[in-house]
C-alpha positions as CSV (number, residue, x, y, z in Angstrom):
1,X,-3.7,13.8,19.6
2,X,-4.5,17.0,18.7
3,X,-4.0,19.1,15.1
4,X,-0.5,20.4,15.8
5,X,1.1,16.8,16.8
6,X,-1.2,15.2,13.5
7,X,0.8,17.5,11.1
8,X,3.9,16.0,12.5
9,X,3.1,12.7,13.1
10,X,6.0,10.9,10.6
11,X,3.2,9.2,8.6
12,X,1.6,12.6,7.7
13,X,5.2,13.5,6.9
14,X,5.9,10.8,4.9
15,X,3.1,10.9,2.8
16,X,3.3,14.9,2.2
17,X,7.0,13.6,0.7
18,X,5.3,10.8,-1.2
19,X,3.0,13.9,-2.8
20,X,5.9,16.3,-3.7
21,X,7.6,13.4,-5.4
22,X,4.6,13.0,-7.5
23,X,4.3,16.9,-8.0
24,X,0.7,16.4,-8.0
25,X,-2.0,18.8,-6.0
26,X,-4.1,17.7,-3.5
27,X,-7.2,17.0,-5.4
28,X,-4.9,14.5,-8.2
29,X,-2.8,13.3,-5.1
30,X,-6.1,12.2,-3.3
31,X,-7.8,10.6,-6.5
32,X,-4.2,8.7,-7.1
33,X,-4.1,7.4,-3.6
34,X,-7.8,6.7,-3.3
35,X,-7.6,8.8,0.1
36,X,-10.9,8.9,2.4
37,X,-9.7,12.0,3.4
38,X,-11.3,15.1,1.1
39,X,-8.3,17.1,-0.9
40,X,-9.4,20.6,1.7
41,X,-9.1,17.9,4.8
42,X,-5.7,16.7,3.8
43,X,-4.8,20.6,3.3
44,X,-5.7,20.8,6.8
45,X,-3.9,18.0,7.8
46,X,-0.7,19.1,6.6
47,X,-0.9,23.0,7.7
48,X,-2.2,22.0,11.2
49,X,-5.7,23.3,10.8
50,X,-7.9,20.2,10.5
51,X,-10.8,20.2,12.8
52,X,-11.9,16.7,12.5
53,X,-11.1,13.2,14.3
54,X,-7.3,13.0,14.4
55,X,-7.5,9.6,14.6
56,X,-9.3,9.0,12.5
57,X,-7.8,11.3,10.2
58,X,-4.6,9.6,11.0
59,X,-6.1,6.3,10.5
60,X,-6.7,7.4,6.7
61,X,-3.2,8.8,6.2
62,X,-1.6,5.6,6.8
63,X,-4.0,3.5,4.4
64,X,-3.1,6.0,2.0
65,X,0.8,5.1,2.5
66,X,0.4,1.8,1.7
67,X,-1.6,2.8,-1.7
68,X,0.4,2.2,-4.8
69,X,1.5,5.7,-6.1
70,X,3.0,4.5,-9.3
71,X,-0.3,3.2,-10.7
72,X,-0.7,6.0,-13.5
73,X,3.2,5.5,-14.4
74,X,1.8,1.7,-15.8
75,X,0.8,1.7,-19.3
76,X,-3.0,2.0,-19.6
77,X,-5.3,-0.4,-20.5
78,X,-6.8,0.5,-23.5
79,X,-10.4,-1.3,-24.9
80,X,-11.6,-0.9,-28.0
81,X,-10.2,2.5,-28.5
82,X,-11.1,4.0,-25.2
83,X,-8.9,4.5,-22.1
84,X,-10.3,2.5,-19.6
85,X,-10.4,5.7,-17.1
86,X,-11.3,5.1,-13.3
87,X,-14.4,5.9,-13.8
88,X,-15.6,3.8,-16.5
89,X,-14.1,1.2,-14.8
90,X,-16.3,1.9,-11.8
91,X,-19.3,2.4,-14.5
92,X,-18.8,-1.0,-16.1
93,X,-18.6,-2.2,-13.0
94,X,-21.7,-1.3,-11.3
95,X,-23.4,-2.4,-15.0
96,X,-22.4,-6.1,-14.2
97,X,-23.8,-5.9,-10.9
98,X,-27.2,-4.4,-12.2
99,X,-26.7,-7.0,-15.4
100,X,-26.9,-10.4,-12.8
101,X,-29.7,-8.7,-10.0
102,X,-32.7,-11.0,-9.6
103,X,-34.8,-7.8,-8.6
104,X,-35.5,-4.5,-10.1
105,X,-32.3,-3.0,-9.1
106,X,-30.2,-2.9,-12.5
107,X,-30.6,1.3,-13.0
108,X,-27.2,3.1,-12.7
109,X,-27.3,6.4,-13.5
110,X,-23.8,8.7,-14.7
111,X,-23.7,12.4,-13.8
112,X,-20.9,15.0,-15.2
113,X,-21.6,17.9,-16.7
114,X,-21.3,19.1,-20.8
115,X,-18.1,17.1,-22.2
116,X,-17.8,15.2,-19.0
117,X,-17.3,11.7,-20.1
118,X,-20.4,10.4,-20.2
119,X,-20.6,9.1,-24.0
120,X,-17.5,7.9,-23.7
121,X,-18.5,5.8,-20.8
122,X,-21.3,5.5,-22.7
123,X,-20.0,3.8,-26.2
124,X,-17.4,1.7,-23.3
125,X,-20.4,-0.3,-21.6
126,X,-22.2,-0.6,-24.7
127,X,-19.3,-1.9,-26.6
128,X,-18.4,-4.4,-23.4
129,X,-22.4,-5.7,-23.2
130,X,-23.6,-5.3,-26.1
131,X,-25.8,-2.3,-25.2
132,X,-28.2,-0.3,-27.1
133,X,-27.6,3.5,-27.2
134,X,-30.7,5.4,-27.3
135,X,-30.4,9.3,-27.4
136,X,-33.4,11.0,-26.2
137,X,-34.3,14.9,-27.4
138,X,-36.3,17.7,-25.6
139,X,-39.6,16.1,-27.9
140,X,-39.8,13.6,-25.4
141,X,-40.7,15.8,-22.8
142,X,-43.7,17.2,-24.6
143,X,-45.2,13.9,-25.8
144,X,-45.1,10.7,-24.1
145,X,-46.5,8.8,-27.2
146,X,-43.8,10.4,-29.0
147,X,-41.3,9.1,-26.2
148,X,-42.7,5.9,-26.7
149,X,-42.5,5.5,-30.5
150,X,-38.9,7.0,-30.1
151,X,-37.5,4.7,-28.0
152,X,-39.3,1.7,-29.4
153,X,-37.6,2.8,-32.8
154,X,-33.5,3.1,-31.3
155,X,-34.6,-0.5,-29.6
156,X,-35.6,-1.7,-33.2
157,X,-39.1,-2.7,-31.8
158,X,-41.8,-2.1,-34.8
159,X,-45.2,-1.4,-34.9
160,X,-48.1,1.1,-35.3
161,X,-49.6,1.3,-32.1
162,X,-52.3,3.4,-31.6
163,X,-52.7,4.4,-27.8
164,X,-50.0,4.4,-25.5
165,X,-51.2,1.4,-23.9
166,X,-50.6,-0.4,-26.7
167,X,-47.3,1.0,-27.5
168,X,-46.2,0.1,-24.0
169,X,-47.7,-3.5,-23.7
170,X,-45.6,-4.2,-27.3
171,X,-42.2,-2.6,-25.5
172,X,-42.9,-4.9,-22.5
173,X,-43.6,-7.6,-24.0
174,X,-40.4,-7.4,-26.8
175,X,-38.1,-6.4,-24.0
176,X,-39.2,-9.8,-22.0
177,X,-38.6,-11.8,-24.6
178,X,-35.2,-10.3,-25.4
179,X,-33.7,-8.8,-22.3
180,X,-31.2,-6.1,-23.0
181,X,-29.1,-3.0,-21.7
182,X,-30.6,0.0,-22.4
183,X,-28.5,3.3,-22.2
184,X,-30.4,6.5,-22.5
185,X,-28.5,9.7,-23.0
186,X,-29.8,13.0,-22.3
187,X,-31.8,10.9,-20.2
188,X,-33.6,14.4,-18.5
189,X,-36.0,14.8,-21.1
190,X,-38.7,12.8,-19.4
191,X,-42.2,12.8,-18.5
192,X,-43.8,11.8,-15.6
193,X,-45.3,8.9,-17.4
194,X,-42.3,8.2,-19.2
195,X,-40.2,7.9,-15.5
196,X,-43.2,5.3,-14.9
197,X,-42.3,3.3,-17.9
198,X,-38.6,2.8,-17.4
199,X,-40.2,1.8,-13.8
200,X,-42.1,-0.5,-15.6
201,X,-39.4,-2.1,-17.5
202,X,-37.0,-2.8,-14.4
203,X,-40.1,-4.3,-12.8
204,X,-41.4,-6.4,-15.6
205,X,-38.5,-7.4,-17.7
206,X,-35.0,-8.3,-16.7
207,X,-33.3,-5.7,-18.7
208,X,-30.8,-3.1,-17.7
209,X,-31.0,1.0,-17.6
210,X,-28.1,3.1,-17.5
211,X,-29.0,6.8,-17.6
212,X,-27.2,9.6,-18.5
213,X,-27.4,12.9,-17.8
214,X,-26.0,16.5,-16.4
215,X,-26.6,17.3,-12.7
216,X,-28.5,20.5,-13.2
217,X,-30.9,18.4,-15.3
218,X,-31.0,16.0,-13.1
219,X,-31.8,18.1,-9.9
220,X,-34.7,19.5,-12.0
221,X,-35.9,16.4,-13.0
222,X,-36.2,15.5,-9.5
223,X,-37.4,18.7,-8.5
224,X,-40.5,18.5,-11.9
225,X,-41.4,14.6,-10.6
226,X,-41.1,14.7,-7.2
227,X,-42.8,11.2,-6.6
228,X,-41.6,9.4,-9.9
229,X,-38.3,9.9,-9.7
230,X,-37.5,9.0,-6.1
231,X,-39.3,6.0,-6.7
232,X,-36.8,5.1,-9.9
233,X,-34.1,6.2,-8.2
234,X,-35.0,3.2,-5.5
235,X,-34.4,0.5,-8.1
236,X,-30.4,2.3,-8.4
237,X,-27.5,0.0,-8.1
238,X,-25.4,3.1,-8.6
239,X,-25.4,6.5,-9.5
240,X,-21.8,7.7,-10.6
241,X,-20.6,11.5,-10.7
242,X,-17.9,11.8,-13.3
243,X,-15.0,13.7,-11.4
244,X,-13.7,16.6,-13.1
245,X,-10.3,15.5,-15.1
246,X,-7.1,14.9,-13.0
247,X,-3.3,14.7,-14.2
248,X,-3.7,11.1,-13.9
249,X,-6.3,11.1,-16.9
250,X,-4.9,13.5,-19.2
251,X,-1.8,11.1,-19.1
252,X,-3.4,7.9,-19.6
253,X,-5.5,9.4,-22.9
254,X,-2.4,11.0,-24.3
255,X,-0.3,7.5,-23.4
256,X,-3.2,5.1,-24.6
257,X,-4.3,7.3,-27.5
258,X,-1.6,9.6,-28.6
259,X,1.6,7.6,-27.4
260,X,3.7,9.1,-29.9
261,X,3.2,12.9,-28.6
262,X,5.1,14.2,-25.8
263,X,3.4,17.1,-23.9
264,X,6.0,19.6,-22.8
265,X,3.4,21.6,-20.8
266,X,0.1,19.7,-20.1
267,X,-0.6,21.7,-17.3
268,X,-2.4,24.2,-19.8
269,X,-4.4,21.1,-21.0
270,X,-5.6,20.3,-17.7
271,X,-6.4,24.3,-16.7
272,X,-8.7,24.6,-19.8
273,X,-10.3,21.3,-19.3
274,X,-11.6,21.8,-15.9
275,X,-12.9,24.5,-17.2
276,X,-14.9,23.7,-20.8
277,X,-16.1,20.8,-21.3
278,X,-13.5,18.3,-19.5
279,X,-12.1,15.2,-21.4
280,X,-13.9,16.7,-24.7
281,X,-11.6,19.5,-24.6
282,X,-8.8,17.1,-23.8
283,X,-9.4,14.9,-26.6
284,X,-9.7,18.1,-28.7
285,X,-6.4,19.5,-28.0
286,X,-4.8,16.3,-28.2
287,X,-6.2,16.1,-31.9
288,X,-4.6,19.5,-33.0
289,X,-1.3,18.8,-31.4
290,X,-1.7,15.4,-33.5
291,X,-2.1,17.5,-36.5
292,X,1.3,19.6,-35.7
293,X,0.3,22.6,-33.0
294,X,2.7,23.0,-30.2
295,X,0.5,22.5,-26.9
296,X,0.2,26.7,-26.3
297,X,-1.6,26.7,-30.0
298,X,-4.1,24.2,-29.7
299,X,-5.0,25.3,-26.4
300,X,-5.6,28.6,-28.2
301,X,-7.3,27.1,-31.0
302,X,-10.0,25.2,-29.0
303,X,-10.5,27.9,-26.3
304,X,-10.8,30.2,-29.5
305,X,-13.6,27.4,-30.8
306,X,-15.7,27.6,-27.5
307,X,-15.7,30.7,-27.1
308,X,-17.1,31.3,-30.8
309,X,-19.9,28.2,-29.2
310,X,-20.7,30.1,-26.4
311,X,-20.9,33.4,-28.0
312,X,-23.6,32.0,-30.7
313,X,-25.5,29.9,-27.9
């Protein structure tokens, strides 16, 4: 089979018509389907012009056929306030795999950029486990007593320790006692010997680390502890990249959240989005339409409002 004959083949076809009936792009088509193909590679498919395994190829068209392309037109499932998104769901669950492991492998770490999601997956898997939510600051880098006393204190562990080592044997020995999930955001503010540490707690407790954090800050974290951090990252059950926002999710937050607005022209939601700040800027617009702005003026109004951000940054 080559290129030419794969952009024919009826299953192609049929599932190019399954897309136009959806009037969703490539990217959202491919998210909604759950297609092994990349969005560029079913481009290619469809014009002719993919380069790959045909077959194979093929062989990923027709498991997208049988996916169920109606799923976003269900209502969403909505927990505590928060619209139980694809990828929370895929959070949560990689947190109850972490949450039952007999070894040191409960670390899952969530990646996305600025207003990506991750508090709000964040508040989710604390909400469902009763997690603790720790936010770390850029102090922590400087100091690791400081890190210590910082995240002893959002843990509610007490005491005036006077050397690191004793800070540290007090956290071990509270967190053995009373194993927990622990969810760090702006989780790149650590020290070599703070990385250690949280290596230290999945080794000698049986708690639970989910870290948060931005992939640029992630990258230079790996880049700054070149032997820590791939030795943390070992004791991963998963490390999750927040997509940027689809169709599909701008739909299910206004559905679950706002069910009694209807968007006449969400597209310019979904442009600005992807742009600033992802499902905070969704959530943002979604709030001034609440408050009686057709979708054009809020739009304006929050791309007005971070602008004025990034102007005084």
């Amino acid at each position: 089979m080559d290129k030419y004959t794969l952009s024919q083949h009826p299953d192609v076809l049929a599932l190019a018509s399954n897309q136009a009936a959806t009037g969703l792009n490539d990217a959202d088509f491919c998210r909604r389907v759950k297609f092994t193909l990349s969005p560029s590679s079913w481009g290619k498919v469809k014009k002719g012009t993919y380069s790959g395994n045909c077959h194979n190829a093929l062989a990923a068209v027709q498991a997208a056929l049988n996916a169920d392309i109606t799923a976003a037109d269900q209502a969403p499932v909505v927990d505590g306030g928060i619209v139980l998104l694809d990828h929370i769901q895929v959070a949560a669950d990689a947190v109850a795999a972490a949450r039952i492991a007999q070894d040191e492998h409960r670390l899952v770490l969530v990646v996305a950029p600025a207003g990506g999601g991750k508090t709000y997956t964040a508040r989710y898997i604390a909400a469902k486990y009763s997690g603790q939510i720790v936010n770390a600051s850029p102090s922590w880098a400087k100091s690791y007593m400081h890190t210590l006393r910082e995240l002893a204190r959002g843990l509610g562990i007490g005491g005036d320790w006077r050397s690191a080592g004793d800070a540290e044997r007090a956290i071990i020995q509270a967190l053995a006692l009373s194993p927990r999930l622990i969810i760090i955001d702006e989780a790149n503010h650590f020290s070599r010997d703070s990385l250690n540490f949280l290596k230290t707690i999945l080794n000698e407790t049986k708690c639970c680390l989910v870290l948060l954090t931005i992939p640029n800050h992630l990258a230079s974290m790996a880049a700054d502890c070149r032997d820590e951090f791939p030795q943390l990252l070992r004791r991963s059950v998963a490390i999750i990249h927040i997509p940027p926002v689809c169709m599909d999710d701008l739909t299910a937050i206004q559905r679950g959240l706002y069910p009694h607005l209807s968007l006449t022209d969400p597209v310019q939601i979904y442009n600005l989005a992807n742009t600033n700040h992802r499902l905070d800027t969704v959530t943002r617009v979604l709030d001034e339409i609440d408050a009686g702005k057709d979708v054009a003026a809020a739009v304006k109004s929050v791309r007005n409002q971070i602008t004025a951000v990034l102007k005084t940054a």
